[in-house]
ZAMARGU-4260 file (C-alpha; in steps of 0.2 Angstrom, whole numbers, plus 5000, padded with zeros to 4 digits):
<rodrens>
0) 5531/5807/5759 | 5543/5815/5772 | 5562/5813/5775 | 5568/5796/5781 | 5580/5796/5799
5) 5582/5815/5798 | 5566/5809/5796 | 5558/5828/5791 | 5564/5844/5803 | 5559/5844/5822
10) 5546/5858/5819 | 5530/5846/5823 | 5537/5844/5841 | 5531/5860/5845 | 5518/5863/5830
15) 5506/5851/5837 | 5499/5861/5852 | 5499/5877/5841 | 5483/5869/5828 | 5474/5873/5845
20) 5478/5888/5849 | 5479/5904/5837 | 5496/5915/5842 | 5504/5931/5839 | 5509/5936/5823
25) 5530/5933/5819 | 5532/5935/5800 | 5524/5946/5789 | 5512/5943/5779 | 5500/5955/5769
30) 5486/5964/5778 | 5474/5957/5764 | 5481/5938/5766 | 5480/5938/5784 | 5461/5945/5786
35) 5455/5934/5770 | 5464/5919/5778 | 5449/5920/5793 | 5438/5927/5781 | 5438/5908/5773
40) 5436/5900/5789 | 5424/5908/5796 | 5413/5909/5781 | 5419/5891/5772 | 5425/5879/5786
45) 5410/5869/5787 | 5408/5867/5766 | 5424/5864/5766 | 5422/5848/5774 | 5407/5844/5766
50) 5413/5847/5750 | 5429/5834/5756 | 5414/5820/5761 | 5406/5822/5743 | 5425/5820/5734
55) 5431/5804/5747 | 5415/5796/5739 | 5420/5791/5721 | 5433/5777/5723 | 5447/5785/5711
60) 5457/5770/5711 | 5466/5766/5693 | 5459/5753/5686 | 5469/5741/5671 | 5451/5737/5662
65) 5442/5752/5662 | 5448/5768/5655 | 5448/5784/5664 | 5436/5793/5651 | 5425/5779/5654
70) 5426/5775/5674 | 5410/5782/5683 | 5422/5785/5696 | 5432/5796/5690 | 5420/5803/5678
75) 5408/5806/5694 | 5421/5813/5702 | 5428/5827/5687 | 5408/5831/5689 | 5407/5835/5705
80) 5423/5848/5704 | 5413/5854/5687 | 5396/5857/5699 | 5408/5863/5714 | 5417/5876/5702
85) 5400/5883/5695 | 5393/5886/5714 | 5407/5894/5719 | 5409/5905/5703 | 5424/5898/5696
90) 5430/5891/5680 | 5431/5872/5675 | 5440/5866/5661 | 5443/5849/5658 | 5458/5841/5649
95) 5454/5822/5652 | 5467/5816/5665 | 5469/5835/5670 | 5455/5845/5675 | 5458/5864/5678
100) 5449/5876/5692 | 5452/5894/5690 | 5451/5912/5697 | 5457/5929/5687 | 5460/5932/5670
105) 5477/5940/5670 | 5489/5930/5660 | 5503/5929/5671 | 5499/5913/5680 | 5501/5903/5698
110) 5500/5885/5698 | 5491/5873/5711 | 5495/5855/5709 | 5486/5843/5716 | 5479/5823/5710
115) 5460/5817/5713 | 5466/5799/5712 | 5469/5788/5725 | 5476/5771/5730 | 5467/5755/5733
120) 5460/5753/5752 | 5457/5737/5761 | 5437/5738/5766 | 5439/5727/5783 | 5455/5737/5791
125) 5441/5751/5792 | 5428/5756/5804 | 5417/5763/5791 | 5422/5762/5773 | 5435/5771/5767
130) 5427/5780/5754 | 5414/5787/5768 | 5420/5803/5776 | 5421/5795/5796 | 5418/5810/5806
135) 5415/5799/5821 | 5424/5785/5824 | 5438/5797/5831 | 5433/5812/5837 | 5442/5827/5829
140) 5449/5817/5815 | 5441/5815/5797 | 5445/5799/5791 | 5444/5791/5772 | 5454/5788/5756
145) 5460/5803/5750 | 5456/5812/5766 | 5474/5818/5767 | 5481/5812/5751 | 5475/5823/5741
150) 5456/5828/5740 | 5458/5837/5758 | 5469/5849/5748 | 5457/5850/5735 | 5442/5854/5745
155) 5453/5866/5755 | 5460/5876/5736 | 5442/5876/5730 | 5436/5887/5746 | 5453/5897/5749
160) 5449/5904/5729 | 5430/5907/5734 | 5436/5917/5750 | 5449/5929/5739 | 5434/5929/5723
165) 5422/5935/5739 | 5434/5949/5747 | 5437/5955/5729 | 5458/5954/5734 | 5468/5961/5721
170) 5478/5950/5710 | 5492/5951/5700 | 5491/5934/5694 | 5477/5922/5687 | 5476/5906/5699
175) 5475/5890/5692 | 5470/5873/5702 | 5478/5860/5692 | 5473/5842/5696 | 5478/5826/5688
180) 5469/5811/5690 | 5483/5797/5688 | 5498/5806/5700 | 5497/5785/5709 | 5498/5776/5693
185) 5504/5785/5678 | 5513/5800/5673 | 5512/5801/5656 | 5495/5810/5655 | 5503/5824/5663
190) 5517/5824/5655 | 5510/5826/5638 | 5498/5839/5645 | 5511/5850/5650 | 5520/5850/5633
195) 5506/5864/5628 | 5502/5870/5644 | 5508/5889/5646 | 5518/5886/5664 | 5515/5896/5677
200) 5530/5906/5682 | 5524/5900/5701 | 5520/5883/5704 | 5514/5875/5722 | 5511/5857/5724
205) 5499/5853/5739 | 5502/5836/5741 | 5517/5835/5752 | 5524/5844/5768 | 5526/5860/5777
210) 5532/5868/5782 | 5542/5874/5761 | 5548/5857/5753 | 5563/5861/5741 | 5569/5844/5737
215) 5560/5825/5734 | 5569/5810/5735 | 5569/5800/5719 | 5558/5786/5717 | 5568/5769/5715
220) 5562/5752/5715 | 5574/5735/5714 | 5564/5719/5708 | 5570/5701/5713 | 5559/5686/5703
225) 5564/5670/5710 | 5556/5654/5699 | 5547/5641/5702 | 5555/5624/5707 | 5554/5609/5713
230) 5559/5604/5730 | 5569/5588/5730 | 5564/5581/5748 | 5547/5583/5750 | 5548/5576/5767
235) 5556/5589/5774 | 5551/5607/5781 | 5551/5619/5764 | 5539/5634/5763 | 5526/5634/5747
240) 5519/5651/5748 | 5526/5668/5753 | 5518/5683/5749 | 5511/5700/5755 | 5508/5722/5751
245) 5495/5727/5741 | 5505/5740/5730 | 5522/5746/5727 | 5520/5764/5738 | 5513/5756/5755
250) 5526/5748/5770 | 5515/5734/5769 | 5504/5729/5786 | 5499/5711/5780 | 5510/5695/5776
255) 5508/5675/5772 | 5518/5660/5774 | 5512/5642/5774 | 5525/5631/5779 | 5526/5613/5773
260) 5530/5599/5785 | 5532/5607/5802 | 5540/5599/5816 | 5538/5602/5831 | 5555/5609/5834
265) 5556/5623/5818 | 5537/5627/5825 | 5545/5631/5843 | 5560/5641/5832 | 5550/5650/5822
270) 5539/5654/5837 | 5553/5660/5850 | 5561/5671/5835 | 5544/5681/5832 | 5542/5685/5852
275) 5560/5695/5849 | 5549/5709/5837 | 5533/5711/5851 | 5529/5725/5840 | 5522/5712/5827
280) 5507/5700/5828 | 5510/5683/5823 | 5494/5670/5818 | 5499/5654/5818 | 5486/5640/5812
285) 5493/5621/5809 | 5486/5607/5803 | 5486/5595/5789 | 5502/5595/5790 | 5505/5612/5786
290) 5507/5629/5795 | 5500/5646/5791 | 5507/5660/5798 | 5501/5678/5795 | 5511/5694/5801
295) 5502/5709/5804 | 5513/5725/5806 | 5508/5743/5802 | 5503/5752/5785 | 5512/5768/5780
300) 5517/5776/5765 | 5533/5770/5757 | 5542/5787/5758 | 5540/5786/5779 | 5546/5768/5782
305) 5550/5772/5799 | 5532/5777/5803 | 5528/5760/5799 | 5530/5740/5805 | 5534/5730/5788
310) 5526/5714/5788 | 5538/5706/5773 | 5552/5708/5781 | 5549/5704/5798 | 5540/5687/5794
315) 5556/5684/5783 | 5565/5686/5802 | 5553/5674/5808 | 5555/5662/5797 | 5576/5667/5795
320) 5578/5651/5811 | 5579/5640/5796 | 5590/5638/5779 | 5576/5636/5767 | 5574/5623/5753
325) 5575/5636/5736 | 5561/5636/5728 | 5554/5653/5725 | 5547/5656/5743 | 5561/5648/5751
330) 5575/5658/5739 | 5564/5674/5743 | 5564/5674/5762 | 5583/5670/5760 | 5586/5683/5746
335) 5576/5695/5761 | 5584/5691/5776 | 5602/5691/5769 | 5599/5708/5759 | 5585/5718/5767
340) 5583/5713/5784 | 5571/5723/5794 | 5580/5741/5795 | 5575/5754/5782 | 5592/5761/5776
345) 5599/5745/5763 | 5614/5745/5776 | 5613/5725/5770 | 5615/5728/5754 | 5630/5727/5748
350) 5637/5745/5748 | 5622/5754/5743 | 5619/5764/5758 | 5623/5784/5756 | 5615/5797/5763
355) 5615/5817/5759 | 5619/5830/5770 | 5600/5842/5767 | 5589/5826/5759 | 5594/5812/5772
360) 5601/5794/5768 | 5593/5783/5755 | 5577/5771/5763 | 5571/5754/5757 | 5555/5748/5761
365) 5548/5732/5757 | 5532/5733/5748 | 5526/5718/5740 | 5529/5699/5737 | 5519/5693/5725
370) 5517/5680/5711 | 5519/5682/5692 | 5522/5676/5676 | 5541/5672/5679 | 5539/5667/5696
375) 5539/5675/5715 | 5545/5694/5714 | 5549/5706/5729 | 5548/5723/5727 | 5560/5735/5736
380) 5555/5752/5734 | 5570/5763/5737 | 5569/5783/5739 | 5587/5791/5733 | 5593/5808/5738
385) 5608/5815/5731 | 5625/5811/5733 | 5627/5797/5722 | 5624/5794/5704 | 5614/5783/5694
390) 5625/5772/5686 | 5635/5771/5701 | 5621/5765/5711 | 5613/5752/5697 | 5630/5745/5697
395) 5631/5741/5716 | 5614/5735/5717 | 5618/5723/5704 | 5633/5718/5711 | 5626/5714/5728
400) 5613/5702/5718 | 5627/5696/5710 | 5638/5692/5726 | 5625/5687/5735 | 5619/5672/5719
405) 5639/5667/5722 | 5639/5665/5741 | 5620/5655/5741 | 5620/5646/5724 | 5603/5654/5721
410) 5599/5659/5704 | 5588/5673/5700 | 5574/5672/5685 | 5573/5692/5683 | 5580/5709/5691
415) 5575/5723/5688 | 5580/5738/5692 | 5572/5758/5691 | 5582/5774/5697 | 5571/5789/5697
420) 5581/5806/5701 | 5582/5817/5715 | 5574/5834/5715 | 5579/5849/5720 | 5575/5868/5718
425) 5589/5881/5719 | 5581/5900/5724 | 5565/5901/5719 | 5556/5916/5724 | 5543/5910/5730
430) 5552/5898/5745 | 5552/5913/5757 | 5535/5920/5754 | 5529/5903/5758 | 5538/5901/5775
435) 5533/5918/5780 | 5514/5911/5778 | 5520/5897/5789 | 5527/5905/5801 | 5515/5918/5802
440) 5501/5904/5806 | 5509/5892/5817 | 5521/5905/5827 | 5537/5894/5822 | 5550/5909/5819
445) 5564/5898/5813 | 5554/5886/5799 | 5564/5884/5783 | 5564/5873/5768 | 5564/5855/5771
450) 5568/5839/5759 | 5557/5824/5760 | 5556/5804/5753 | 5540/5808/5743 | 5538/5812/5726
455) 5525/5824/5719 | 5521/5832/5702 | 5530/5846/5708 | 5543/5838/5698 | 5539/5841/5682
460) 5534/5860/5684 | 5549/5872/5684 | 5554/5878/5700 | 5539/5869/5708 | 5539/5868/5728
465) 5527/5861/5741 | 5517/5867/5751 | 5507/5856/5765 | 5495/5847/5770 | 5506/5840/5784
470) 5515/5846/5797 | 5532/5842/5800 | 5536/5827/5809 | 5519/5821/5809 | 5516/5802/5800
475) 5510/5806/5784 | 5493/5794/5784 | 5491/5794/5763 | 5493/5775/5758 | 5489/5769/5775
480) 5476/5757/5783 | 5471/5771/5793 | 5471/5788/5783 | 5465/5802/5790 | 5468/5822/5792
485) 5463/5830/5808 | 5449/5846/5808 | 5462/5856/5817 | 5474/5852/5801 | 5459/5857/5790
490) 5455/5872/5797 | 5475/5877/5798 | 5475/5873/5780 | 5463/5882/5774 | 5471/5899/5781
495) 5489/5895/5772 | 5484/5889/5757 | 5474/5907/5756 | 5484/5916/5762 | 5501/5909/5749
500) 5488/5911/5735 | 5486/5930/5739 | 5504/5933/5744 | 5511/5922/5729 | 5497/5928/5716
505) 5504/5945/5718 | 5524/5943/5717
</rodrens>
């Protein structure tokens, strides 16, 4: 979820050696924040992770057959917080897809958004499984679903409330853990949730980046369904299956191709042209007169493409040595290679490409190739700052399509295409409170708002920023094959998220 090619500030370069080590004071923060803030570690640090090993357990994945009210997971799971807010003295409401843990009664409000569901994880890419809190594999690393995106922050808000109820801190303002169970599927819950909810006049997302996020890229996504056909020489080399990703938020680390009628010349093309890309694995299996080839490149979130190695697109290049009968896989690798290549910025697509000056340029991430109703579709999930409009950009994406149908005589079954808007927030009091935290903890004197690819809830609260849990310029591990957060990170988390609470609950 972090800014593309800018790709988010250059903070982390010196952050990461200062989760080691504790360091002067250098912006101010209250007397009562700074002393609760080790108060929470010292006392909660252990629980805290604990209490992250009993969340990662229930497999919050959305499921199309099973209602949310009637999941175990998720019911399990809403539980657990119920039991966890009760030990820890705090109040538990539950809304159906939005649970609520509180502190305070006042009636002026802060808001702490967060999800509790997670995306689907691919049991044999782990060493343990990923809903198992892997303490060991890696040492100094906590590793599971969810570890970073977003029960970490969960666990991490449950105890940084328990250490201000402890310390008895004065506050102005009631604190209010808001978390949604659908943030990776569906928005609507929320959405209708918030039409009666009282808005906080503070609202925090922790489910993005520090060191202050001011402004998300808009989620995007440009759908191309090639139909089936037949091939009219069937004695020649055609592809019959092209697919790969798991879901439409992940740079994909898995792709297919079986290849009909090799010969020995293409194989030995095919071949040569994936050595060029020594970052990829290639598996290539032949026989029966056909050839399998699997990529394998790197899993990352679609908001970070550049932290990631995108399988689609370069078996696409592999395969790009030849012009491809079009059927549906063969029109799909050619619609990939002419349009997407293997950058991350659409500079192949037509005249799409833009970038803004504080969000960064536009990305594109291929995320998944897969089969349906009306044929072969890729999805090409784009992340939008500002700059350019809507209708301006709908209109180029469909005009490169359209080109594009000209100049190869391919044909397309469907397009379609989804625009989501930028985000940005404009002087909200509580952006510089928030970076004093920051920059209180880590010692980075110069820290100030940032703008990443992600997008959180934060948009649909007023005036919402975000606040953690990872540094800048670290890979963001959330949707990844290999998600983790580190017990430094934890442990740094646990002071600022205590520390903001105190110094925002009493604006």
């Amino acid at each position: 979820m972090g800014l593309p090619v800018k790709f988010r500030s250059n903070l982390a370069r010196i952050a990461a050696p200062l989760l080691l080590c504790p360091l002067a004071a250098t912006a101010d923060v209250s007397p009562a924040a700074d002393k609760t803030a080790q108060y929470a570690v010292d006392h909660y640090e252990a629980a805290m992770t604990d209490t992250l090993a009993e969340l990662v357990q229930f497999k919050t994945v959305a499921s199309k057959d099973l209602p949310l009210e009637k999941n175990p997971e998720f019911t399990g799971f809403k539980q657990a917080l119920h039991d966890k807010a009760d030990e820890l003295g705090l109040e538990f409401q539950d809304h159906g897809y939005v649970v609520i843990v509180a502190l305070g009664d006042s009636k002026e409000k802060m808001g702490i958004v967060t999800h509790g569901d997670v995306q689907p994880a691919n049991p044999a890419k782990w060493k343990k499984s990923p809903f198992e809190l892997d303490r060991d594999s890696e040492p100094g690393k906590l590793i599971a679903r969810g570890s970073e995106d977003d029960k970490s922050p969960i666990a991490t808000a449950l105890y940084a409330m328990k250490a201000i109820k402890d310390r008895g801190v004065p506050m102005k303002r009631r604190i209010e853990l808001i978390v949604y169970l659908a943030e990776e599927s569906d928005w609507g819950p929320l959405k209708a949730f918030l039409k009666d909810y009282e808005m906080p006049a503070y609202n925090i997302t922790i489910d993005a980046d520090y060191p202050v996020v001011t402004a998300e890229k808009g989620w995007s996504e440009v759908r191309a369904t090639f139909a089936e056909a037949p091939v009219a020489n069937q004695a020649a080399p055609y592809l019959s299956d092209f697919h790969g990703g798991y879901f439409r938020s992940q740079v994909p680390d898995e792709a297919h191709a079986t290849l009909v009628n090799p010969t020995p010349e293409l194989v030995k093309a095919i071949r040569a042209r994936a050595a060029t890309h020594p970052k990829v694995t290639y598996d290539f299996s032949e026989a029966d007169g056909k050839l399998e080839i699997t990529a394998h490149g790197v899993a990352t979130h679609s908001s970070e493409p550049q932290n990631g190695i995108n399988a689609i697109a370069y078996l696409a290049d592999a395969l790009s040595v030849h012009q491809w009968p079009a059927n549906a896989a063969g029109a799909t690798v050619r619609y990939i290679n002419d349009l997407v290549g293997t950058g991350i910025l659409a500079e192949q697509y037509g005249d799409i490409a833009y970038s803004d000056d504080f969000m960064g340029p536009m990305t594109a991430a291929l995320t998944m190739v897969k089969a349906g109703d009306k044929g072969l579709t890729t999805h090409l999930n784009l992340r939008r700052p500002t700059g350019k409009s809507a209708i301006r950009l709908d209109k180029q994406i469909r005009t490169a399509i359209g080109d594009w149908q000209k100049k190869s005589g391919i044909e397309l079954a469907d397009v379609g295409v989804d625009l989501g808007d930028p985000y940005r927030v404009e002087n909200a009091q509580h952006v510089e409170p928030l970076l004093d935290v920051f920059r209180h903890f880590t010692g980075i004197k110069d820290a100030g708002p940032v703008a990443i690819g992600g997008s959180t809830n934060a948009k649909l609260l007023p005036n919402a920023v975000s606040f953690g849990p990872s540094m800048p310029d670290k890979a963001y591990t959330g949707h990844s094959e290999h998600e983790f957060i580190t017990a430094d990170q934890l442990r740094l988390n646990l002071k600022m998220y205590t520390a903001a609470m105190i110094e925002i609950g009493n604006l």
